[in-house]
mmCIF file of the C-alpha atoms, coordinates in Angstrom:
data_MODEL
# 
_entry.id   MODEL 
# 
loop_
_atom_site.group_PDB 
_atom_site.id 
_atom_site.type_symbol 
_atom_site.label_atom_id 
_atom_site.label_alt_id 
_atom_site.label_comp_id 
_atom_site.label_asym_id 
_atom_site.label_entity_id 
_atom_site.label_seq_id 
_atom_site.pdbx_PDB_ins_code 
_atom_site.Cartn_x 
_atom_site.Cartn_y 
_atom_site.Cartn_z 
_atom_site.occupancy 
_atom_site.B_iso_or_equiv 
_atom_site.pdbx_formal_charge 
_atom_site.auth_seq_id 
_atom_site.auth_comp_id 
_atom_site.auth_asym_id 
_atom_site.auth_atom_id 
_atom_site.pdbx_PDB_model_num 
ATOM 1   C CA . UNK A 1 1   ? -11.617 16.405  1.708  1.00 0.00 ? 1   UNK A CA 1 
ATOM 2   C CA . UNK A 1 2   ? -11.787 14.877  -1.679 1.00 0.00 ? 2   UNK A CA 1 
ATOM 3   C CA . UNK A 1 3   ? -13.141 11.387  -1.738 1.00 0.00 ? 3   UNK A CA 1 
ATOM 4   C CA . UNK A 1 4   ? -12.760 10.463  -4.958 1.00 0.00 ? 4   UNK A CA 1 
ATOM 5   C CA . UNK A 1 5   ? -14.350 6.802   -4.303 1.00 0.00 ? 5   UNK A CA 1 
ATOM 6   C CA . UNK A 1 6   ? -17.461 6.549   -5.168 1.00 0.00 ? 6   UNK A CA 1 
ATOM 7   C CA . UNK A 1 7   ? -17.038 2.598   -6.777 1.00 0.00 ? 7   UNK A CA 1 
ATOM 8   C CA . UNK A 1 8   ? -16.670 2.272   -2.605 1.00 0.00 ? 8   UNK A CA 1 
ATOM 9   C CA . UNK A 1 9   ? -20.153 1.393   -0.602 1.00 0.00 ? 9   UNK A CA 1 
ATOM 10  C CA . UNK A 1 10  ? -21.397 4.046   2.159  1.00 0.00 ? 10  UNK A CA 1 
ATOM 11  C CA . UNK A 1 11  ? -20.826 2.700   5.955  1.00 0.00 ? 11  UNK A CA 1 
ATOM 12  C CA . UNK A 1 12  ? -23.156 0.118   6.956  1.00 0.00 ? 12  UNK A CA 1 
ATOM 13  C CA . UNK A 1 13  ? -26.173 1.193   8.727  1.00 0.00 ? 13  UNK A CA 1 
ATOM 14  C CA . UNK A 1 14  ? -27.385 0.729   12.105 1.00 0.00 ? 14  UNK A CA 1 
ATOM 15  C CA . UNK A 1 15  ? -29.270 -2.508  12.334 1.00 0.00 ? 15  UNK A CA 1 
ATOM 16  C CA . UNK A 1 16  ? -26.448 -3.938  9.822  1.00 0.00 ? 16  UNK A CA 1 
ATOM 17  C CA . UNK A 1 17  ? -24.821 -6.961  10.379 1.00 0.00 ? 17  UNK A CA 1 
ATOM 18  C CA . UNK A 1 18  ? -21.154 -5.943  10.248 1.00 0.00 ? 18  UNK A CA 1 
ATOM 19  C CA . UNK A 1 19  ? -18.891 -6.699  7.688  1.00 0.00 ? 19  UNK A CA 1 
ATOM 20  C CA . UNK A 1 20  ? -16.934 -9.824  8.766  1.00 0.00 ? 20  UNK A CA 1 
ATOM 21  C CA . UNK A 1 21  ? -12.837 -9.464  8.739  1.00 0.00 ? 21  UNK A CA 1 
ATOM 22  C CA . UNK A 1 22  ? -9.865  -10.806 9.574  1.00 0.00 ? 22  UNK A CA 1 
ATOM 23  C CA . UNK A 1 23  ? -6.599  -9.177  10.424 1.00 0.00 ? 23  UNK A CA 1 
ATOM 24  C CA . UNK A 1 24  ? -2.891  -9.265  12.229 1.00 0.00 ? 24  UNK A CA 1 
ATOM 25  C CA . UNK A 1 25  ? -2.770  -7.277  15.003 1.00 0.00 ? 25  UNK A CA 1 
ATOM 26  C CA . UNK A 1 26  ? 0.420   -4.852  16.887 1.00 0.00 ? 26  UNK A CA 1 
ATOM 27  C CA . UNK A 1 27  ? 0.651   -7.945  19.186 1.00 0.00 ? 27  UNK A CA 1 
ATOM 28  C CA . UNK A 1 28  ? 1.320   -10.432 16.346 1.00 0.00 ? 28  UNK A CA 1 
ATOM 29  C CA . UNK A 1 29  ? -1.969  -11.937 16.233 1.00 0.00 ? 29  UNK A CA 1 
ATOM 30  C CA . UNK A 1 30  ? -5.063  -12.405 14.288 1.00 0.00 ? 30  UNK A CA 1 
ATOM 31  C CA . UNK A 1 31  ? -7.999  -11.052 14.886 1.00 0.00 ? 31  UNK A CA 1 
ATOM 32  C CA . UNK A 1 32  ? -11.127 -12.525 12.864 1.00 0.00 ? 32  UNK A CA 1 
ATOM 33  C CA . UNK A 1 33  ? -14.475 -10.456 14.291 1.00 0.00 ? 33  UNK A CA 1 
ATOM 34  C CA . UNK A 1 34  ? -16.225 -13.696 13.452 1.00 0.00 ? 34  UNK A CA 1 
ATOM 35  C CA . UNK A 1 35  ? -14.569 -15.264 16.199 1.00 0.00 ? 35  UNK A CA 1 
ATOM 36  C CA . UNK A 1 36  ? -15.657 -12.316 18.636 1.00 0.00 ? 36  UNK A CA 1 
ATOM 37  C CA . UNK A 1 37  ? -19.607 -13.115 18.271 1.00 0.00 ? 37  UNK A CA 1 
ATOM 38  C CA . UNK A 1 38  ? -20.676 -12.935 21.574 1.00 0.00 ? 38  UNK A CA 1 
ATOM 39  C CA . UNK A 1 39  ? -18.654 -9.611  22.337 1.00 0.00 ? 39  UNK A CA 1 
ATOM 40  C CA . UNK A 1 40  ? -19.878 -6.185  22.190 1.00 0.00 ? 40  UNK A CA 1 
ATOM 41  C CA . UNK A 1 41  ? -16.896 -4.752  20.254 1.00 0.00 ? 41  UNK A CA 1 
ATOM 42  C CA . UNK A 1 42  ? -16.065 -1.135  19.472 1.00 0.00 ? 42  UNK A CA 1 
ATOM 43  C CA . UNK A 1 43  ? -14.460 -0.859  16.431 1.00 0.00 ? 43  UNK A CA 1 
ATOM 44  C CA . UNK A 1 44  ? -12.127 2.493   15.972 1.00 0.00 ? 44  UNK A CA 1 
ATOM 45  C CA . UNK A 1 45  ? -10.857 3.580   12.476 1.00 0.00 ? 45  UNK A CA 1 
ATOM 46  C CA . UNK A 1 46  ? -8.301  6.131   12.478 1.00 0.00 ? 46  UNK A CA 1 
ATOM 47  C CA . UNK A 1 47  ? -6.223  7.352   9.402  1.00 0.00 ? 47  UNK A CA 1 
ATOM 48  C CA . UNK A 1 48  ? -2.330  7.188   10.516 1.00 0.00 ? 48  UNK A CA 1 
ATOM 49  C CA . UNK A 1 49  ? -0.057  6.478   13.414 1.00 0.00 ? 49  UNK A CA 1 
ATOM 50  C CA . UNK A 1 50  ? 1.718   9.213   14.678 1.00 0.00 ? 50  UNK A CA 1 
ATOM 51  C CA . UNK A 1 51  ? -0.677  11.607  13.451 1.00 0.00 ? 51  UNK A CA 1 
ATOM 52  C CA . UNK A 1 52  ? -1.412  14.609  16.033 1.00 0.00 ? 52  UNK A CA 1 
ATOM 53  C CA . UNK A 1 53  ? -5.455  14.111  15.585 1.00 0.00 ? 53  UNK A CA 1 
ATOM 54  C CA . UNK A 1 54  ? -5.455  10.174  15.166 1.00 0.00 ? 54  UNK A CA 1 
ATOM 55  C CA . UNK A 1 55  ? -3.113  10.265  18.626 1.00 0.00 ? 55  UNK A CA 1 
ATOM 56  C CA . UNK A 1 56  ? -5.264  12.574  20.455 1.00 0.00 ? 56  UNK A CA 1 
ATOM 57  C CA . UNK A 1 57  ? -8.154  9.729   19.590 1.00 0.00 ? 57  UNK A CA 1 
ATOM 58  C CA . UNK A 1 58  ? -6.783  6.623   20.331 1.00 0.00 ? 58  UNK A CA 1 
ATOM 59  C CA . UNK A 1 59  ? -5.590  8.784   23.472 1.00 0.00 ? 59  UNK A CA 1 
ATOM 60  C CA . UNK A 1 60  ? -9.111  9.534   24.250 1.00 0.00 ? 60  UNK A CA 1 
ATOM 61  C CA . UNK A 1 61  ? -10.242 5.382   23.746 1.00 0.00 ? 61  UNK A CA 1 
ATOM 62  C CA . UNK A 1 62  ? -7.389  4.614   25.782 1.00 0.00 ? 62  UNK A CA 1 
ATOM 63  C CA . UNK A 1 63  ? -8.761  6.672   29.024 1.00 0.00 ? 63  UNK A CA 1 
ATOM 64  C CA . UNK A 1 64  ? -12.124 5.016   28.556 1.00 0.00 ? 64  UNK A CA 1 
ATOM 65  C CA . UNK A 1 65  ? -11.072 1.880   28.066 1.00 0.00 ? 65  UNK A CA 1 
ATOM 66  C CA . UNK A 1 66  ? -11.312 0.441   31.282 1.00 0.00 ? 66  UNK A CA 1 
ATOM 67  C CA . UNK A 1 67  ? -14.746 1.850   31.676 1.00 0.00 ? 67  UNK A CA 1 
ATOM 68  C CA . UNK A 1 68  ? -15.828 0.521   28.286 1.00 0.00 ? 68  UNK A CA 1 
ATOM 69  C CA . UNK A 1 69  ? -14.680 -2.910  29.576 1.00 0.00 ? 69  UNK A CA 1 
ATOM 70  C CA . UNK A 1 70  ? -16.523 -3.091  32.700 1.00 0.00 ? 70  UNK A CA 1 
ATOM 71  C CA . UNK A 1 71  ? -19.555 -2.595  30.421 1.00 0.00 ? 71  UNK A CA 1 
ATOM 72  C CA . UNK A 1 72  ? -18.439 -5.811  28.651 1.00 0.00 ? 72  UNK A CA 1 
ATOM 73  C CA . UNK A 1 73  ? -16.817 -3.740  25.086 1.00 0.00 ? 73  UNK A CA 1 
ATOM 74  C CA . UNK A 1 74  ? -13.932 -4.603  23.526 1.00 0.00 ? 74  UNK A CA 1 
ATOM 75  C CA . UNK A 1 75  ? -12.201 -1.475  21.851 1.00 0.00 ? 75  UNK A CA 1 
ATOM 76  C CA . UNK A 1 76  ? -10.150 -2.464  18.581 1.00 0.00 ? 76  UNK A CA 1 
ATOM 77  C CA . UNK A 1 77  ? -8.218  0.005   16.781 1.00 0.00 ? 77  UNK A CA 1 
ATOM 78  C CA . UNK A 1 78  ? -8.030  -0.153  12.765 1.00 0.00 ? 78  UNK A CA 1 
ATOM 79  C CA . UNK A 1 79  ? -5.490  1.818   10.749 1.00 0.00 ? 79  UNK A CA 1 
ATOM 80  C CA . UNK A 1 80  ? -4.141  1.246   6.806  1.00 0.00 ? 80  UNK A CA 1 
ATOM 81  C CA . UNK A 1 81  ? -0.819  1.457   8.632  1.00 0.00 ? 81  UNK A CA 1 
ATOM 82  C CA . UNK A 1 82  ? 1.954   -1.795  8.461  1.00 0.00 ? 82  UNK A CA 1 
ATOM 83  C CA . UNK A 1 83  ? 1.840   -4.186  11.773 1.00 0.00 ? 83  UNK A CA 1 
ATOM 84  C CA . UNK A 1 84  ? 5.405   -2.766  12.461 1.00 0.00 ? 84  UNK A CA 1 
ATOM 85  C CA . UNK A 1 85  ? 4.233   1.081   12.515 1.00 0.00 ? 85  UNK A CA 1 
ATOM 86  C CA . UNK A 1 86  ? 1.194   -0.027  14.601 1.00 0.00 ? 86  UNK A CA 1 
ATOM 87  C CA . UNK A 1 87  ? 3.659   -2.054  17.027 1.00 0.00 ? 87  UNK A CA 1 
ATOM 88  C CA . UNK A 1 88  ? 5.768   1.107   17.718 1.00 0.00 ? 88  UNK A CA 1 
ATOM 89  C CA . UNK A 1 89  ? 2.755   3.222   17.995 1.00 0.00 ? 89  UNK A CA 1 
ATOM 90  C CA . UNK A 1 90  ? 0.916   0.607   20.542 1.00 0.00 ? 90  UNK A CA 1 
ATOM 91  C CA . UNK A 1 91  ? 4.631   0.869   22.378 1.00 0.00 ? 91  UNK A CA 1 
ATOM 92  C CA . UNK A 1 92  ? 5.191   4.197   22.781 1.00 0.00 ? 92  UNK A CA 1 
ATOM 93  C CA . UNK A 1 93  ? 1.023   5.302   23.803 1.00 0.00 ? 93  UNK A CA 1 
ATOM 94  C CA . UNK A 1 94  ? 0.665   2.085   25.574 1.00 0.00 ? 94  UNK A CA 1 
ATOM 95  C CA . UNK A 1 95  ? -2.346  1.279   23.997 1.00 0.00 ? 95  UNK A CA 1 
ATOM 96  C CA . UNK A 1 96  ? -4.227  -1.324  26.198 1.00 0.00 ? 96  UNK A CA 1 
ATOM 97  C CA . UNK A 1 97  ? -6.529  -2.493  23.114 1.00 0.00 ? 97  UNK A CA 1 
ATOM 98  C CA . UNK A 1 98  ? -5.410  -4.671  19.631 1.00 0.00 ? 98  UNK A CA 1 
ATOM 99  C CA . UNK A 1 99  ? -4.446  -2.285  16.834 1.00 0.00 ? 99  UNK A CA 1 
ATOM 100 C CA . UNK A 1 100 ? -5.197  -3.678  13.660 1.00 0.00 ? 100 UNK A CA 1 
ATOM 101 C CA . UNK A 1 101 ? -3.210  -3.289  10.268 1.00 0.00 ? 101 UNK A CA 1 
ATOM 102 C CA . UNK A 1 102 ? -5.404  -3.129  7.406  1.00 0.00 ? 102 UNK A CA 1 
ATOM 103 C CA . UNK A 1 103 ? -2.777  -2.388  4.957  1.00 0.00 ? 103 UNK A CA 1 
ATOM 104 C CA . UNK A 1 104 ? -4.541  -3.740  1.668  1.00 0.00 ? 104 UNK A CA 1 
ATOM 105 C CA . UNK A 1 105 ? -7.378  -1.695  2.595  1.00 0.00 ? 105 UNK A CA 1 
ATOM 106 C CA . UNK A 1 106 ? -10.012 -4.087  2.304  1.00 0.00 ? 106 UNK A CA 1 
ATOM 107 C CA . UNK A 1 107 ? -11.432 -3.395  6.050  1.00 0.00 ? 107 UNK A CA 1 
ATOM 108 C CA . UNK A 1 108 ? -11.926 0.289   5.742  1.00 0.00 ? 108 UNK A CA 1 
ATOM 109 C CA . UNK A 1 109 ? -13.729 0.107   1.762  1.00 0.00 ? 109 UNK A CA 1 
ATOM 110 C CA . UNK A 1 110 ? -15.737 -2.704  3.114  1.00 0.00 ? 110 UNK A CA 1 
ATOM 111 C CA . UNK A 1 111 ? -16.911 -0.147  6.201  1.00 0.00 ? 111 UNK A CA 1 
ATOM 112 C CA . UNK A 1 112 ? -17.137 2.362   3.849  1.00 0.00 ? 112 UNK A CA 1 
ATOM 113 C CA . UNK A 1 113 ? -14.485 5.092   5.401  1.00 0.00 ? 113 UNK A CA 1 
ATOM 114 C CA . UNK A 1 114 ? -11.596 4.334   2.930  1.00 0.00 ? 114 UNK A CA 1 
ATOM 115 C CA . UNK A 1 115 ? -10.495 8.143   1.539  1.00 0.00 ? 115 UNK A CA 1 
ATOM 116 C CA . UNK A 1 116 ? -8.345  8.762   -1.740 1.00 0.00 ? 116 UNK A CA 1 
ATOM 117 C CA . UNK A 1 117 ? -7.292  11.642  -0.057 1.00 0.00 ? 117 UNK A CA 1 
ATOM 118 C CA . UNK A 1 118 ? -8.081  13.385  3.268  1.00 0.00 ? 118 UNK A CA 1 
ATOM 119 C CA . UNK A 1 119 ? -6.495  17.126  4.126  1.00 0.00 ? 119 UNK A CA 1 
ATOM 120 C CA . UNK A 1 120 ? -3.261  15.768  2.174  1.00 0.00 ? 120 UNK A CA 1 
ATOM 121 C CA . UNK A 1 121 ? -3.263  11.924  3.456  1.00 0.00 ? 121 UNK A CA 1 
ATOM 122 C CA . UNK A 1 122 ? -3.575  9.489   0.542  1.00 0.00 ? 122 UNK A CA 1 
ATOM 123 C CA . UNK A 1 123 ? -5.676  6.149   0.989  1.00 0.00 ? 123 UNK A CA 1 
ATOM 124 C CA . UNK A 1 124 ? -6.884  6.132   4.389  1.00 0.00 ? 124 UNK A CA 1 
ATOM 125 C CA . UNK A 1 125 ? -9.484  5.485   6.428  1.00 0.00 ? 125 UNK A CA 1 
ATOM 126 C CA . UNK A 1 126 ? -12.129 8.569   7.722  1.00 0.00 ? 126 UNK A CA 1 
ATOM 127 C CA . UNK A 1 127 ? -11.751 8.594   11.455 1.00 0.00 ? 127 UNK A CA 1 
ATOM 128 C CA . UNK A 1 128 ? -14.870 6.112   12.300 1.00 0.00 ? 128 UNK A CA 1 
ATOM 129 C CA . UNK A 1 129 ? -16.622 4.186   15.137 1.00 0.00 ? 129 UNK A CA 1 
ATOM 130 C CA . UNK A 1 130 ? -18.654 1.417   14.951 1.00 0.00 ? 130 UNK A CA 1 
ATOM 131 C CA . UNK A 1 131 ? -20.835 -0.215  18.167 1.00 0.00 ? 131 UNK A CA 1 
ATOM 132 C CA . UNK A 1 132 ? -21.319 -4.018  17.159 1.00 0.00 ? 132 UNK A CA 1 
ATOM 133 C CA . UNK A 1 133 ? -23.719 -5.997  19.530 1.00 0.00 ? 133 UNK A CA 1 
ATOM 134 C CA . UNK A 1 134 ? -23.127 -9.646  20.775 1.00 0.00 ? 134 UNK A CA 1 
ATOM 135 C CA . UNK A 1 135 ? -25.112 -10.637 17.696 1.00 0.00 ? 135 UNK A CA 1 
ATOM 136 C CA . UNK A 1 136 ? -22.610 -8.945  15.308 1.00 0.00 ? 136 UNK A CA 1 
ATOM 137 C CA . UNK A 1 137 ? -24.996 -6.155  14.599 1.00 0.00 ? 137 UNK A CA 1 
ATOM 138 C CA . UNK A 1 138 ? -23.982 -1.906  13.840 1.00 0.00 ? 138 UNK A CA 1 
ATOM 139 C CA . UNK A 1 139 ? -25.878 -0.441  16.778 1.00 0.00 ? 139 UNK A CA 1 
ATOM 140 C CA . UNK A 1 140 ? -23.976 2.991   16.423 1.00 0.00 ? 140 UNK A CA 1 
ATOM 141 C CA . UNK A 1 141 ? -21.856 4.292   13.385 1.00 0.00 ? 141 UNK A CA 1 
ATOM 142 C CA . UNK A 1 142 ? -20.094 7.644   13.834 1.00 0.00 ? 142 UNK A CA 1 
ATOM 143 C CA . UNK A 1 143 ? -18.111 8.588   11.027 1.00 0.00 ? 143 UNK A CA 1 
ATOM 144 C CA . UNK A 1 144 ? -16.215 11.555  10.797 1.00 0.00 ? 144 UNK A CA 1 
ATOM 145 C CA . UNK A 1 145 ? -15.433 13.827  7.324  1.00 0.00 ? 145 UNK A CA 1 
ATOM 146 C CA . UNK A 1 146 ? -11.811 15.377  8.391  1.00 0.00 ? 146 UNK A CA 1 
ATOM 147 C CA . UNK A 1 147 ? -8.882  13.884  10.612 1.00 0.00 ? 147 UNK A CA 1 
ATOM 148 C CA . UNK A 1 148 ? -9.489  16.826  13.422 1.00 0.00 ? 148 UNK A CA 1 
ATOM 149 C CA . UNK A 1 149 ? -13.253 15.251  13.998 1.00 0.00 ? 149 UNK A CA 1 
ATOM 150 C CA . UNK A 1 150 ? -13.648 13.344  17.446 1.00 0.00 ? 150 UNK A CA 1 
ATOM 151 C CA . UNK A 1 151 ? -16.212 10.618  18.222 1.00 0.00 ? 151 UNK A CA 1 
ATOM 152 C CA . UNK A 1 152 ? -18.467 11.696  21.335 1.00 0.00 ? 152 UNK A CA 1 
ATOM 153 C CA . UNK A 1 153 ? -17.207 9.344   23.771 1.00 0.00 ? 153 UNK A CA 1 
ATOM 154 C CA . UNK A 1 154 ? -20.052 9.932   26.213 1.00 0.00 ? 154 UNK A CA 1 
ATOM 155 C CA . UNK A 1 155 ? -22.680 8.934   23.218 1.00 0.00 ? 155 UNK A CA 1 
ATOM 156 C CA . UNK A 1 156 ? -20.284 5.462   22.872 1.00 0.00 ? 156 UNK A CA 1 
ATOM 157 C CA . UNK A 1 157 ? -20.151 4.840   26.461 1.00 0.00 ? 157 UNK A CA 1 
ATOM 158 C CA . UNK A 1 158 ? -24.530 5.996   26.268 1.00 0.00 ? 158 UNK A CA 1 
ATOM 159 C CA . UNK A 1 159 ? -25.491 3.288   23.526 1.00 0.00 ? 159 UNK A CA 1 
ATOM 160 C CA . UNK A 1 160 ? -23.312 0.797   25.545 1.00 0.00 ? 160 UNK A CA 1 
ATOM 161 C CA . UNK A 1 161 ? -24.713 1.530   28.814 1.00 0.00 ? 161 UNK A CA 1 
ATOM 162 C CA . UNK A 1 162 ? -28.137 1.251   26.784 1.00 0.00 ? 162 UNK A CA 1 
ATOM 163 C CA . UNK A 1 163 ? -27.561 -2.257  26.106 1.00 0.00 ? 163 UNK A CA 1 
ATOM 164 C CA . UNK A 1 164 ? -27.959 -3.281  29.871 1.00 0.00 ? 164 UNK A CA 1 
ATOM 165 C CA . UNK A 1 165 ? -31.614 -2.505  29.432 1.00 0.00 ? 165 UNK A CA 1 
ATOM 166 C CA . UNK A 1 166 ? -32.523 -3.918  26.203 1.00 0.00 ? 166 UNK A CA 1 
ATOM 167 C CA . UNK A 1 167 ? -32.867 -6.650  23.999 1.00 0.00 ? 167 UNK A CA 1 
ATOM 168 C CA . UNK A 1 168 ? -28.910 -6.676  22.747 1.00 0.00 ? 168 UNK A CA 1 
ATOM 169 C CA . UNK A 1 169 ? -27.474 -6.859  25.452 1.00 0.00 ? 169 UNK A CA 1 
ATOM 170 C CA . UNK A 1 170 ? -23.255 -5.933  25.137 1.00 0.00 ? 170 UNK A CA 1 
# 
């Protein structure tokens, strides 16, 4: 990996408040994480549609999802991809969470996972998670180096499941 972007911040840390966004989703709307105070959200960077590695994540998310849910999460997807590409990609994996264009490439610098160039991808995003409490604070970053690096689900679905017993609760 070459990164190549160091006039970019470094992810926010745990204990962060997260960096506040707003962007159109596969299903035509907005979504402004403002608005979603109150919501433990999981927030899921991944560098391209259609991509075997990015697939085989959202893949993963999307078999936890309904577990994640029942601990009161809300998965969102983020990719530099256009709505449209998202759209067909949220069709044909029948993704059961928003997918989130961040085509200017705002959302991924401000998180601090935007890449020059990754394993021969230009001006993505590092595949990424992010735990944000009800109180719109970074609980749990994850942030991976190279597109073939999975998030440990089970650590996710942990620091939610942690939540139940302490102060933030999700």
């Amino acid at each position: 990996m070459n990164k190549g972007d160091s006039d970019h911040p470094p992810p926010p840390m745990e204990g962060m408040i997260a960096p506040d966004f707003k962007l159109p989703s596969s299903d035509g709307e907005e979504v402004h994480l403002i608005e979603l105070i109150g919501t433990c959200i999981v927030l899921v960077f991944f560098p391209q549609t259609f991509e075997f590695f990015s697939t085989m994540e959202m893949r993963a998310f999307v078999t936890k999802h309904i577990a994640l849910e029942a601990l009161g999460a809300k998965i969102i997807g983020i990719s530099v991809e256009p709505v449209q590409a998202l759209r067909t990609f949220d069709i044909q994996e029948e993704i059961p969470f928003p997918l989130l264009s961040d085509f200017e490439r705002e959302v991924c610098k401000k998180y601090g996972v935007f890449v020059e160039n990754m394993d021969g991808f230009r001006h993505v995003s590092l595949p990424a998670v992010f735990v944000i409490n009800k109180k719109q604070r970074i609980t749990y970053r994850w942030v991976g180096e190279k597109p073939d690096e999975f998030p440990d689900l089970d650590v996710v679905m942990g620091v939610i499941k942690g939540f139940k017993q302490g102060e933030d609760n999700c």
